[in-house]
C-alpha positions, 0 to 999 in steps of 0.5 A: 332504532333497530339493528337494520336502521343502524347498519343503513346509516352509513349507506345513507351517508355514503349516499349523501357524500356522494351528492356532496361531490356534484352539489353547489355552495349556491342557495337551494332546496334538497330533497332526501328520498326514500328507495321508493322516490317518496321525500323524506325531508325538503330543506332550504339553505343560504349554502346547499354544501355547507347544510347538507355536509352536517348530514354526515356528523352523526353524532350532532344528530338527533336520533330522529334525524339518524333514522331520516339519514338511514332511509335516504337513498338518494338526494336532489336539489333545486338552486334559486337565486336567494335564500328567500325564493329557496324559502318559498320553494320549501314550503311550496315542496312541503305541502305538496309532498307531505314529507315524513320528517318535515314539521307539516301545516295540514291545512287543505281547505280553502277559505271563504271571501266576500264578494261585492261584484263589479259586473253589474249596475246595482252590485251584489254582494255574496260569500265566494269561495274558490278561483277570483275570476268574476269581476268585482272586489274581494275582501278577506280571507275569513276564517270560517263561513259563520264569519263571512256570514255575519259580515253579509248580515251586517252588510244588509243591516247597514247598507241594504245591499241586496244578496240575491243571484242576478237571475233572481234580480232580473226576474222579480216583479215585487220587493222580497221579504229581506225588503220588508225586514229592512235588509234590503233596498230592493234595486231589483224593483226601483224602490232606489236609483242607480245613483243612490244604491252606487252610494250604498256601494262606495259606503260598502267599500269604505266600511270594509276598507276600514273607514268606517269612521267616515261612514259613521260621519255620512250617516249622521249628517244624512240623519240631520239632514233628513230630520232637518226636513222632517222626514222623520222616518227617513231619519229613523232608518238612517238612526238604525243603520248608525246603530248596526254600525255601532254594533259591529264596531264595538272595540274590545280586545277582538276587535282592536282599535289599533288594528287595520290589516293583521294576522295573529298568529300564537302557539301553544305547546303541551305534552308533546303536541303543538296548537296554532290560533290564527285570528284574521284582522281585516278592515279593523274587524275580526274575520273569526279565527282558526285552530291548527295542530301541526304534526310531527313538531313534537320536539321542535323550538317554538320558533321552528314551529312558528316558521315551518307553520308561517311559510307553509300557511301563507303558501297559497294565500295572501299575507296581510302587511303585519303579521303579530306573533307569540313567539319569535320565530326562527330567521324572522327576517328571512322569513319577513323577506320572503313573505314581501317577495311573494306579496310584492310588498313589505310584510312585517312580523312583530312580537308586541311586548305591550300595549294592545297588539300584546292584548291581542296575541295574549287572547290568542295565545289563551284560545290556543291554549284552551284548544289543545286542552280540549284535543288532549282530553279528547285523545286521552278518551279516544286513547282509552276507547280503542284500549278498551277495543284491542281487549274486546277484539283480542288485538295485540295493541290499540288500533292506529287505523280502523276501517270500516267498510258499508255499501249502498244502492237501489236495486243495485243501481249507483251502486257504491262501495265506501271506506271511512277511517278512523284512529287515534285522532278520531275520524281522517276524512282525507282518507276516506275512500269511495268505489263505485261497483264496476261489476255486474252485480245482481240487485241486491248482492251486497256480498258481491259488492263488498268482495269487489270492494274489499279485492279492489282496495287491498289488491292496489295497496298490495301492489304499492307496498308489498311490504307493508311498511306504510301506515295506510294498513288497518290494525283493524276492519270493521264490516257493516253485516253479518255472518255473510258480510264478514264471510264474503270479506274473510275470502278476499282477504285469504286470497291475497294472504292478509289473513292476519288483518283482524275482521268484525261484521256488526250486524243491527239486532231485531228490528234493526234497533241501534244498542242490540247489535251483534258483533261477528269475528271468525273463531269467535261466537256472535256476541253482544255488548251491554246497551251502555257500553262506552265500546259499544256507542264506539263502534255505533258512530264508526258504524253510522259515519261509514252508512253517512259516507256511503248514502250521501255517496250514492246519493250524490251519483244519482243526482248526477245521473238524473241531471245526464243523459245518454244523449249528452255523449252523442256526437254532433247533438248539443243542448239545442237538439238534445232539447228537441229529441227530448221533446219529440221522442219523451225520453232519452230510451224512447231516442235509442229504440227509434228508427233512422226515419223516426229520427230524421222526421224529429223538427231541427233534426237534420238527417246528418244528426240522425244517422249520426244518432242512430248510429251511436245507439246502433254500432256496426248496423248498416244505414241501408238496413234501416 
């Protein structure tokens, strides 16, 4: 902790006992608070005084907490009516503010479902990810697409339920080929009944509600049935859904028996860095499973690990009834009465001692071991990469941040600008950042685009932390292009006096050949690595992720300009009128240089929707001179 730390420290506790004056003995949520208003820590507690007040004891602090106590420069506090909704408005607080010295879940990706819908007479069932607002039934969540994908493939293999989009099944005149493979029954042409395929749908339901024992029963007394009357192929197609059946029921310790509805959750902690492995157990079948590396847990408890993840996971998703667990974590039944709280029923968390729930968190546990393992080797390379890069680059320490700019347009039409981010952790795709080019720029002036870009994402930065005390500053810049790319850079950044923030142009070599590019850095002579250099293939995929972002940024921006027009702006012109100006004029250019008569004479144009088109395309001319 340096001098300055040291002499804030009894500020913040003078800060903190004068909170103390006004504060409540009632169950709540604090915030501590930098000088600039971003959290510090969130915290809950049963007694908000009682908590707080050992704030105040910083000898029964560690040094981490200190230096939390030092930055405070001012508290607030929310009261709820039990520790257990001050539990859930902590883990609501925290992953929303992202505070410094709170254990953080970095979970920002949704989860996929599968769908059966409700909305139609021969249901169709289909992954679905997002807002639940069509009407049928959901079932997961799965841990990863590739789950919820081989759940839809089995589906089709056992119950022949069809995938395909209503307008697709309202349009077809023959079975599909998913028909042909067996995977579908082909409602879509009557080759089955609506009271038949209702069949397929309620066995459907009991299959991922877990009674897939009574399905298997229907189906094997349909099979008797049907060789009974010698319909032997029919009995051969009811065989091979029996035996998808049996496929994906098979027992082990991935799919356990005992299991219906669970989650297991299990930690591993190795050098100093904590992993989390999540498998999803749904209708007795394993929906995949997830790796979760929760940051600054470094010196944390098991325990504290496993409650901070728990609140913090099940903050935006549906907690199944029993939770399995590694480790117990701290204040489980606190943590259990929130969870029921928040579901409206009971939830339960259990650390199996035995028997096959303990099999389960075992094989968890092994698979969170081994993904921490693969992280710490990988981090361990990357460690050495960027050492490797700080000698090449004369930088005084490893890079923590690298960025590394490209740009990408036709003719400088959509054009854009991008930023990708990388660090020791490899690429950060939360902070990649794009611009689009608000300038006029002549075609093909890719220097005026970076000298755009460069003021445009320094200057905001500048005005937010003049300081320079947040971690959003390179140790390093990396621009894709020569000696003019980097000179065009180099001016933005003496302008706004960040001369000290290292800059690289890689330019590719004769015929744009990857492994023969040449490197560019002001003082310095261009110079080139061998063709095998670890560095190089480095700076190569730093390169080639920030020409991805940038070309898959433009593109999207003109598929998006293609499917616009200037009409869609017009006041008064809907989808209808658009549709007969299209029609009429051949283009949406050809609409703005027609004349006032032109327009009027367009069918179901009435002249209010003309003079209000020429209008927009014609500011400040007068109707009369038309």
């Amino acid at each position: 902790m340096t001098n300055g730390d040291k002499a804030d420290i009894p500020t913040g506790v003078e800060i903190i006992l004068k909170a103390l004056e006004t504060m409540p003995g009632n169950p709540g949520v604090y915030r501590m608070l930098d000088a600039k208003g971003d959290a510090l820590y969130v915290g809950k507690a049963r007694n908000l005084k009682k908590r707080v007040v050992s704030y105040t004891q910083l000898a029964r602090l560690p040094e981490r907490l200190r230096r939390m106590v030092a930055a405070t420069a001012t508290m607030e506090i929310l009261t709820t009516h039990t520790e257990a909704e001050a539990l859930l408005l902590e883990a609501n607080l925290i992953k929303r503010l992202q505070p410094r010295y709170n254990i953080l879940l970095r979970d920002d990706k949704s989860y996929p479902w599968l769908m059966l819908s409700e909305d139609h007479p021969f249901p169709q069932i289909a992954k679905h990810r997002g807002a639940q607002v069509r009407r049928g039934s959901y079932w997961g969540p799965f841990a990863s697409v590739w789950s919820v994908n081989q759940t839809v493939q089995a589906l089709q293999r056992i119950f022949l339920l069809r995938t395909c989009a209503d307008t697709v099944f309202a349009n077809r005149t023959r079975p599909c080929l998913l028909f042909q493979i067996k995977r579908c029954c082909a409602p879509c042409v009557g080759r089955v009944s609506e009271a038949e395929y209702k069949t397929l749908v309620d066995q459907a339901k009991a299959f991922l509600s877990g009674k897939s024992g009574a399905v298997r029963q229907e189906l094997a007394a349909a099979m008797e049935e049907a060789a009974g009357h010698l319909e032997f192929e029919r009995a051969a197609a009811i065989r091979d859904r029996i035996r998808g059946l049996s496929h994906i029921q098979g027992t082990d310790v991935i799919n356990p028996a005992s299991l219906t509805d669970a989650d297991v959750i299990a930690l591993h902690q190795e050098a100093g860095q904590s992993c989390i492995q999540v498998f999803f157990i749904r209708g007795g079948r394993n929906n995949g499973n997830r790796s979760f590396f929760p940051s600054q847990a470094r010196d944390a408890e098991p325990g504290a690990v496993l409650s901070a993840f728990i609140a913090q996971f099940y903050d935006d998703k549906p907690a199944p009834q029993l939770i399995l667990l590694s480790h117990e974590a701290e204040e489980p039944a606190l943590l259990a009465e929130a969870l029921s709280l928040k579901a409206g029923r009971k939830i339960t968390l259990l650390v199996p001692q035995r028997g096959e729930k303990h099999d389960v968190v075992q094989h968890a546990q092994t698979n969170a071991r081994e993904a921490l393992e693969r992280k710490l080797a990988e981090t361990a390379g990357q460690g050495k990469l960027l050492a490797a890069l700080a000698e090449l680059f004369g930088l005084p320490e490893p890079p923590k941040r690298i960025e590394t700019y490209d740009n990408s347009h036709i003719m400088g039409t959509n054009a854009y600008g991008v930023m990708v981010v990388a660090g020791p952790e490899g690429f950060n795709k939360s902070a990649y950042r794009k611009f689009a080019i608000k300038s006029a720029i002549t075609p093909g002036d890719d220097f005026g685009m970076m000298r755009e870009v460069m003021r445009r994402r320094f200057t905001r930065t500048l005005a937010e932390d003049p300081g320079r005390e947040s971690e959003n500053w390179p140790d390093l810049v990396l621009i894709d292009g020569g000696a003019g790319q980097l000179s065009a850079a180099s001016a933005i950044m003496a302008e706004l006096g960040l001369s000290d923030i290292p800059l690289v142009g890689i330019a590719k070599g004769p015929d744009r050949d990857a492994g023969r590019e040449w490197f560019f850095m002001a003082g310095r002579e261009p110079f080139q690595l061998p063709p095998r250099d670890a560095v190089l293939y480095f700076l190569q995929r730093l390169r080639d992720e920030a020409h991805r972002f940038a070309i898959s940024t433009h593109r999207n921006a003109r598929s998006k300009k293609i499917t616009t027009s200037e009409l869609d702006d017009v006041p008064g012109v809907g989808a209808a009128r658009k549709k007969a100006l299209l029609l009429h004029f051949g283009a949406a250019r050809d609409v703005r240089g027609a004349g006032l008569k032109d327009l009027e004479a367009v069918p179901g144009i009435n002249r209010a929707t003309a003079r209000a088109v020429y209008a927009y395309f014609h500011p400040g001319v007068r109707m009369e001179e038309t």
